[in-house]
N, CA, C and O atoms as a Tinker XYZ file with bonds, in Angstrom:
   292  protein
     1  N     -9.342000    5.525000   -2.997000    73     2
     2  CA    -8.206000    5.560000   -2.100000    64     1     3
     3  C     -7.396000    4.290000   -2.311000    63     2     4     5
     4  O     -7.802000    3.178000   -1.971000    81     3
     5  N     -6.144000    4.543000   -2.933000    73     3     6
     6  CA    -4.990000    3.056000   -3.010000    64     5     7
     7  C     -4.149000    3.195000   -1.525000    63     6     8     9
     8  O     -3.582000    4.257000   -1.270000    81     7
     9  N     -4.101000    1.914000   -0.447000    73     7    10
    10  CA    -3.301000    2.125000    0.558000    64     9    11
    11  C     -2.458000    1.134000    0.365000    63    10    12    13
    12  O     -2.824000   -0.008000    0.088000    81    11
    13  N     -1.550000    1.407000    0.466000    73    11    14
    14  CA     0.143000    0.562000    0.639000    64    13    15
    15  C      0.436000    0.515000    2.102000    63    14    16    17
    16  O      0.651000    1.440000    2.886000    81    15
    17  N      0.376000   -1.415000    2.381000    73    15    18
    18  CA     1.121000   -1.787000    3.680000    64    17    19
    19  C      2.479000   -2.250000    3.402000    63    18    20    21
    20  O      2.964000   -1.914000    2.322000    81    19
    21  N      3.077000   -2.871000    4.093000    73    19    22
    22  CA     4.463000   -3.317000    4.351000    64    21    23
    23  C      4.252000   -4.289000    5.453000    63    22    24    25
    24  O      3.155000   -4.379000    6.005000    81    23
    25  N      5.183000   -4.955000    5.760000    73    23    26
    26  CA     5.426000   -6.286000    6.707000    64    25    27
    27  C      6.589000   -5.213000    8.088000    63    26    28    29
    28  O      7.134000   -4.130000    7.879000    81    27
    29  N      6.602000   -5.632000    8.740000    73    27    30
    30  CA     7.621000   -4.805000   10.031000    64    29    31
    31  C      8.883000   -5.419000    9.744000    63    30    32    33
    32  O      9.657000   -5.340000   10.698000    81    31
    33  N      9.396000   -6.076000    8.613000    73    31    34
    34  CA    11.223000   -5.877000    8.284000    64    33    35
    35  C     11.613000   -4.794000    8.126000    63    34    36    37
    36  O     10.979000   -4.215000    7.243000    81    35
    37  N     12.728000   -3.954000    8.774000    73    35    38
    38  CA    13.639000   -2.864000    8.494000    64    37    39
    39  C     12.914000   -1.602000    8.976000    63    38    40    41
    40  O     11.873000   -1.568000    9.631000    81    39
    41  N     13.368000   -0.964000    8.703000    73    39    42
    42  CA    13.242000    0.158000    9.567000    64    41    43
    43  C     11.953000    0.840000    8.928000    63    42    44    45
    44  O     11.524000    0.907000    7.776000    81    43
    45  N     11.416000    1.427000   10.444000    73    43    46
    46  CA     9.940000    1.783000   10.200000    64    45    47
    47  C      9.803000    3.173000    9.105000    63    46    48    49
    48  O      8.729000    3.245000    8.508000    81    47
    49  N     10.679000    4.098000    8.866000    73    47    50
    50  CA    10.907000    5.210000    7.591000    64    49    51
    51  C     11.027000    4.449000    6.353000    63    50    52    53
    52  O     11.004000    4.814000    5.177000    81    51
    53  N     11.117000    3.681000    6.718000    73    51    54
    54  CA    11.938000    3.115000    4.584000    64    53    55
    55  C     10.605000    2.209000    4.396000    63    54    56    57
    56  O     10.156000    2.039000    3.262000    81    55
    57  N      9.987000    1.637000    5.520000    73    55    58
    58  CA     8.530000    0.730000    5.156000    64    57    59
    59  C      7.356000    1.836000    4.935000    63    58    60    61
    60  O      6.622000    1.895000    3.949000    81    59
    61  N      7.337000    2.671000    6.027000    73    59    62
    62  CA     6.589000    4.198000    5.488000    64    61    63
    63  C      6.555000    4.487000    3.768000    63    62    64    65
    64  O      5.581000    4.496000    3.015000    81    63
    65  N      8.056000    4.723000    3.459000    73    63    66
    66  CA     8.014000    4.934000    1.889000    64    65    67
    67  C      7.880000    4.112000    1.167000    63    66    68    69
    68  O      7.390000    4.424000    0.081000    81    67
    69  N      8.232000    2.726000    1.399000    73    67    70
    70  CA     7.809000    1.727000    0.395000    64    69    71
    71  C      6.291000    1.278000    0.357000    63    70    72    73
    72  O      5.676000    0.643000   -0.500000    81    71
    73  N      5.965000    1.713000    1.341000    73    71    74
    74  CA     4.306000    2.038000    1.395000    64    73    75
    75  C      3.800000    2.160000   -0.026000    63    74    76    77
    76  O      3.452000    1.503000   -1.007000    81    75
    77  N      4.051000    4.049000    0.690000    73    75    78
    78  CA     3.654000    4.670000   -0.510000    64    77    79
    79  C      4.169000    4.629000   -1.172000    63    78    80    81
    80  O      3.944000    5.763000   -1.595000    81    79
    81  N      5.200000    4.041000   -2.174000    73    79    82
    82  CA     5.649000    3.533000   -3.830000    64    81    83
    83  C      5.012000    2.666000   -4.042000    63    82    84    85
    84  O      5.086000    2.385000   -5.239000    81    83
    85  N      4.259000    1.915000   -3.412000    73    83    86
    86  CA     3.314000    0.841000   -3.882000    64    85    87
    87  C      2.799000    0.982000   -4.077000    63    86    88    89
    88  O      2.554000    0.523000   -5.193000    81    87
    89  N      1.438000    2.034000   -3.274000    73    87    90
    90  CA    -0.225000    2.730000   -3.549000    64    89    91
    91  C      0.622000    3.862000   -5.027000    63    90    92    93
    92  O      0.437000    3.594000   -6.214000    81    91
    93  N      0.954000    4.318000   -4.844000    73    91    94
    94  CA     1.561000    5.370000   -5.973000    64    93    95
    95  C      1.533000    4.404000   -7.604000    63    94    96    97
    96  O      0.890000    4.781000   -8.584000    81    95
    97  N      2.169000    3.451000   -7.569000    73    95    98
    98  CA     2.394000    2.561000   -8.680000    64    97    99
    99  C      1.090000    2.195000   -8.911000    63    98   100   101
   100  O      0.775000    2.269000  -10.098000    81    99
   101  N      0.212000    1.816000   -8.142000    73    99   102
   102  CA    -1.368000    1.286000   -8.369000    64   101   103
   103  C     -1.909000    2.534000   -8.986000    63   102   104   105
   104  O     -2.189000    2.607000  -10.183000    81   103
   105  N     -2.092000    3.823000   -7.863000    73   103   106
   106  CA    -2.169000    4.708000   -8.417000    64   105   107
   107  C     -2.440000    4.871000   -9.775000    63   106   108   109
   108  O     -3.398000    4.680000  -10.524000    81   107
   109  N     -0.904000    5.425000   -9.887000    73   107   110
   110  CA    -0.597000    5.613000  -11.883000    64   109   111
   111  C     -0.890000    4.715000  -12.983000    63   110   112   113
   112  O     -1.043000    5.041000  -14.161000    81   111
   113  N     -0.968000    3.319000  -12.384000    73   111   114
   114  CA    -1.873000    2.258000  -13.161000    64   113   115
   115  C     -3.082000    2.717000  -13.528000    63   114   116   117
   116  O     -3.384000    3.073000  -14.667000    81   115
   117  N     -4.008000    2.715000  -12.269000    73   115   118
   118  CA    -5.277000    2.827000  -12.619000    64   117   119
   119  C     -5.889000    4.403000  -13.113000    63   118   120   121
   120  O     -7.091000    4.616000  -13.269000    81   119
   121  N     -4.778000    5.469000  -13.325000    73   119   122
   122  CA    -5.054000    6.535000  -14.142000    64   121   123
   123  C     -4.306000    6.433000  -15.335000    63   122   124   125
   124  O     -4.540000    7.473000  -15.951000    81   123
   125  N     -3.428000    5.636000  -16.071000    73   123   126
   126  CA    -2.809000    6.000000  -17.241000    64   125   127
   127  C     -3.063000    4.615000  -18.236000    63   126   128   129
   128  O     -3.105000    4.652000  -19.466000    81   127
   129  N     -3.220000    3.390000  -17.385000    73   127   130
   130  CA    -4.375000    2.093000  -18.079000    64   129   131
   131  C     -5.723000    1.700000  -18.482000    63   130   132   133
   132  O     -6.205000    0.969000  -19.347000    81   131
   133  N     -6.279000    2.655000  -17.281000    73   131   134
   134  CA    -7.565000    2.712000  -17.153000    64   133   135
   135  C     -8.405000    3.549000  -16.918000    63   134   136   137
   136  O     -9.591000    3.378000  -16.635000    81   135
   137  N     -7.515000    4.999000  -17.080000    73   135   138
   138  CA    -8.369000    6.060000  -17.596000    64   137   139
   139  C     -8.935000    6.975000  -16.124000    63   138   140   141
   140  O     -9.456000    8.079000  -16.291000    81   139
   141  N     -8.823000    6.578000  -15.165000    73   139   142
   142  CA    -9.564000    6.834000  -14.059000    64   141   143
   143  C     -8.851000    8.408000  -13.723000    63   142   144   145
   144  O     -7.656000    8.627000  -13.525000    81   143
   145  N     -9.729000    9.185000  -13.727000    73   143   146
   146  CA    -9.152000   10.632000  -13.134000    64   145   147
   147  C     -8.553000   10.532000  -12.168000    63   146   148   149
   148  O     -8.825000    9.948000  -11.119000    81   147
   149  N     -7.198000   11.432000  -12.645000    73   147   150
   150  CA    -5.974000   11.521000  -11.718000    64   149   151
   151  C     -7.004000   11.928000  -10.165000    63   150   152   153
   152  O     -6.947000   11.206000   -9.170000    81   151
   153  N     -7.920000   13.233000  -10.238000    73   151   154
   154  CA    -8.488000   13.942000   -9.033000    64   153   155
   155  C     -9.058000   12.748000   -8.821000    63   154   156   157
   156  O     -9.421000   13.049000   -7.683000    81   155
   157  N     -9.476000   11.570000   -8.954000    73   155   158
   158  CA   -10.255000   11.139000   -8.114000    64   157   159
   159  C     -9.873000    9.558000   -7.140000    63   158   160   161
   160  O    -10.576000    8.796000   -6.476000    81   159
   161  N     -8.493000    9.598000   -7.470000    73   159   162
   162  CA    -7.579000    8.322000   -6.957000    64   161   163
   163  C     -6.171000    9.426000   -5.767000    63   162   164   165
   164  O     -5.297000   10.258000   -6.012000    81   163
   165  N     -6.667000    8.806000   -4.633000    73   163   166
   166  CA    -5.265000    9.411000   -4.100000    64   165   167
   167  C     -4.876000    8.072000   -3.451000    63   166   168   169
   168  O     -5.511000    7.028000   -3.302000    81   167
   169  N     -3.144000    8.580000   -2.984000    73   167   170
   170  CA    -2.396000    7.051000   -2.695000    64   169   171
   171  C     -1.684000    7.449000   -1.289000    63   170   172   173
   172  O     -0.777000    8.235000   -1.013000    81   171
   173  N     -2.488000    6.562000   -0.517000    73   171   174
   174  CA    -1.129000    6.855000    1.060000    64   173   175
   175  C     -0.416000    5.576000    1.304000    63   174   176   177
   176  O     -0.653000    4.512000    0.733000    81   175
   177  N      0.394000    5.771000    2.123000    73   175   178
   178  CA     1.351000    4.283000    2.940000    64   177   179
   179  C      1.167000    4.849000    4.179000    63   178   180   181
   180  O      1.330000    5.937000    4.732000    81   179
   181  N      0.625000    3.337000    4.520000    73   179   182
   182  CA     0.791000    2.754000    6.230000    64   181   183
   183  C      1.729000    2.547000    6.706000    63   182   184   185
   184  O      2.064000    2.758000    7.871000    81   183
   185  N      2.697000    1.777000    5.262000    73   183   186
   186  CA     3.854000    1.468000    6.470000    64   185   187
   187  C      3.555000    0.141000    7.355000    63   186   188   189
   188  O      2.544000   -0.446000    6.970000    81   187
   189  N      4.171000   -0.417000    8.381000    73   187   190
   190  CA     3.965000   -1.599000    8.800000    64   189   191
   191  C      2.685000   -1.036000    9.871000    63   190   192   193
   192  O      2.318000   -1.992000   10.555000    81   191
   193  N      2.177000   -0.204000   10.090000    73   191   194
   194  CA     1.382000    0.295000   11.276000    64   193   195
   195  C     -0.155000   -0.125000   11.746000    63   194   196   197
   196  O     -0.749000    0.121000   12.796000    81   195
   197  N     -0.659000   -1.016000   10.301000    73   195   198
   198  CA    -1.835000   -2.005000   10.274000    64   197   199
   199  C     -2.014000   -2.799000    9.826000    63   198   200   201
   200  O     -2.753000   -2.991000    8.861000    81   199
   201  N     -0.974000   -3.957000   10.773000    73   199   202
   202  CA    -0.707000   -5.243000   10.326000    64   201   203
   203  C     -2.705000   -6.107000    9.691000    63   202   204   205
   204  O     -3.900000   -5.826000    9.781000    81   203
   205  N     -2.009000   -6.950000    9.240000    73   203   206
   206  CA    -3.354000   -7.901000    8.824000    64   205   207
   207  C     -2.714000   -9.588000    9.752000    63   206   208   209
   208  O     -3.205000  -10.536000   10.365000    81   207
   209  N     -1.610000   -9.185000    9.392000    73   207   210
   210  CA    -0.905000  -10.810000   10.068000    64   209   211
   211  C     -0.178000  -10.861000   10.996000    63   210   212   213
   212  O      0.076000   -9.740000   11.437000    81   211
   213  N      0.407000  -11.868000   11.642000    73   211   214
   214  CA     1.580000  -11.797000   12.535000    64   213   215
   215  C      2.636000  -11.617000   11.394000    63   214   216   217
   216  O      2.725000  -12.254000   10.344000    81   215
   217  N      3.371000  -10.648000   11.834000    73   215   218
   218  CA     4.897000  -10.870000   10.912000    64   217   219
   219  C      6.126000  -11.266000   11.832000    63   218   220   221
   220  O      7.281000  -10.965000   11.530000    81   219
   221  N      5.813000  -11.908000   12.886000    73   219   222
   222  CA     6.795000  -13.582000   13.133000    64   221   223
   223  C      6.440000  -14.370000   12.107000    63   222   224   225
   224  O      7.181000  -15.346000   12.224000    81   223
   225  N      5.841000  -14.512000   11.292000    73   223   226
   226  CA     5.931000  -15.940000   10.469000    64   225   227
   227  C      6.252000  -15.215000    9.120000    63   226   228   229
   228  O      5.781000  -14.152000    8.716000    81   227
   229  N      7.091000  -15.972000    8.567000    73   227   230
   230  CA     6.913000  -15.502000    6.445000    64   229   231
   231  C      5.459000  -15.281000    6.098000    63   230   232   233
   232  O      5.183000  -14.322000    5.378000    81   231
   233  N      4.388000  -16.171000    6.593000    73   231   234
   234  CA     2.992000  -16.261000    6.079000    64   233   235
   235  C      2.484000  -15.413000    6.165000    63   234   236   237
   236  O      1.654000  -15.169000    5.290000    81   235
   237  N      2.752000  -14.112000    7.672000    73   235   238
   238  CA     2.133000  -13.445000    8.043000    64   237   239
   239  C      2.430000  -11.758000    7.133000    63   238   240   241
   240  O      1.769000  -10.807000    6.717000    81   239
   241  N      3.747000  -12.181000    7.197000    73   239   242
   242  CA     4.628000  -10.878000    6.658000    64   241   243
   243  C      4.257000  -11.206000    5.508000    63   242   244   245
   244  O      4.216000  -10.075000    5.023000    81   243
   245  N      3.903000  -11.986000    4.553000    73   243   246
   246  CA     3.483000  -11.652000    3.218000    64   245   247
   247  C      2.155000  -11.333000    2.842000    63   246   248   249
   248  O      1.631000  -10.808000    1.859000    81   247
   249  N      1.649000  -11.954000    4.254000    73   247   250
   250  CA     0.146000  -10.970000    3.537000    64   249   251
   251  C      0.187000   -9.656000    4.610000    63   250   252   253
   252  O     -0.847000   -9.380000    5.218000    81   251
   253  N      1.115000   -9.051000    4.769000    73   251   254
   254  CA     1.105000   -8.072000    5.213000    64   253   255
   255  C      1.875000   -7.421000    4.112000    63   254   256   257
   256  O      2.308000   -6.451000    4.735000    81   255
   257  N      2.224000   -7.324000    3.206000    73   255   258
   258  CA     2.675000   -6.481000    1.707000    64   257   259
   259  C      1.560000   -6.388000    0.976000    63   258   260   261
   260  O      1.329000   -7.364000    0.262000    81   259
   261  N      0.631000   -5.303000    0.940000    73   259   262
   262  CA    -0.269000   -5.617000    0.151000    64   261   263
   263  C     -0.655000   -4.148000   -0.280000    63   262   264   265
   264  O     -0.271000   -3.102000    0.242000    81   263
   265  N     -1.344000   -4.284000   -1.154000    73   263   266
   266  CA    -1.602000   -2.690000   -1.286000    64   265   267
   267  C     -3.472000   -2.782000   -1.523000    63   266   268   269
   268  O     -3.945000   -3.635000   -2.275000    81   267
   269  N     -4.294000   -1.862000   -0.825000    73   267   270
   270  CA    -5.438000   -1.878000   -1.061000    64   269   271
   271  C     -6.250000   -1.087000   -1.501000    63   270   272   273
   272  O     -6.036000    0.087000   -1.199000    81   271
   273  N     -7.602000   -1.414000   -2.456000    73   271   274
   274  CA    -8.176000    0.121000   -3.025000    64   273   275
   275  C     -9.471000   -0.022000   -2.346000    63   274   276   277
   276  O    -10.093000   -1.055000   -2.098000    81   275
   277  N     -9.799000    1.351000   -2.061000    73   275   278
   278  CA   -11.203000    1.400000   -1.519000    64   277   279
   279  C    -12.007000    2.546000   -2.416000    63   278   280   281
   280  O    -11.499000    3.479000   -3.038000    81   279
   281  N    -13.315000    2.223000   -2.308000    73   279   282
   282  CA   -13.508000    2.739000   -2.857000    64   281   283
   283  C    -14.890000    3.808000   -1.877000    63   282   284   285
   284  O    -15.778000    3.551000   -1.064000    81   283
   285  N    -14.447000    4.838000   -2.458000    73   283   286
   286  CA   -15.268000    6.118000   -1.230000    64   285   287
   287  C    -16.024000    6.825000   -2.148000    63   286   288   289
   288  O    -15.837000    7.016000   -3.349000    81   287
   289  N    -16.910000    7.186000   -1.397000    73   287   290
   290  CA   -17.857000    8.252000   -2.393000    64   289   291
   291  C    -17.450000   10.057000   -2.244000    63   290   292
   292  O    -18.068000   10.886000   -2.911000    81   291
């Protein structure tokens, strides 16, 4: 599972999708670099909806852009 966050700048639809263009890009990395079956990588966006930081601060909002892989059985 690749998940794409975002920081809470701009409007909560366009951080939704830039979400997921992020997990998507990891995604297609790790199936067309590294071989990993398309069936077995899927990609969602959060969106700003599970922050890690405060995003009052720059510090917070940047580690709130992140994209993460987990790995599930």
């Amino acid at each position: 599972m690749v998940e794409g966050h975002t920081d809470s700048v701009g409007p909560a639809a366009f951080n939704l999708q830039l979400s997921l263009i992020r997990a998507e890009k990891v995604r297609r990395t790790l199936i067309e670099r590294y071989g990993v079956s398309a069936e077995r990588v899927e990609a969602r966006g959060f969106g700003e909806s599970l922050p890690q930081a405060d995003n009052s601060t720059p510090e917070g909002r940047q580690k709130n852009r992140r994209v993460l892989v987990r790995l599930l059985r």
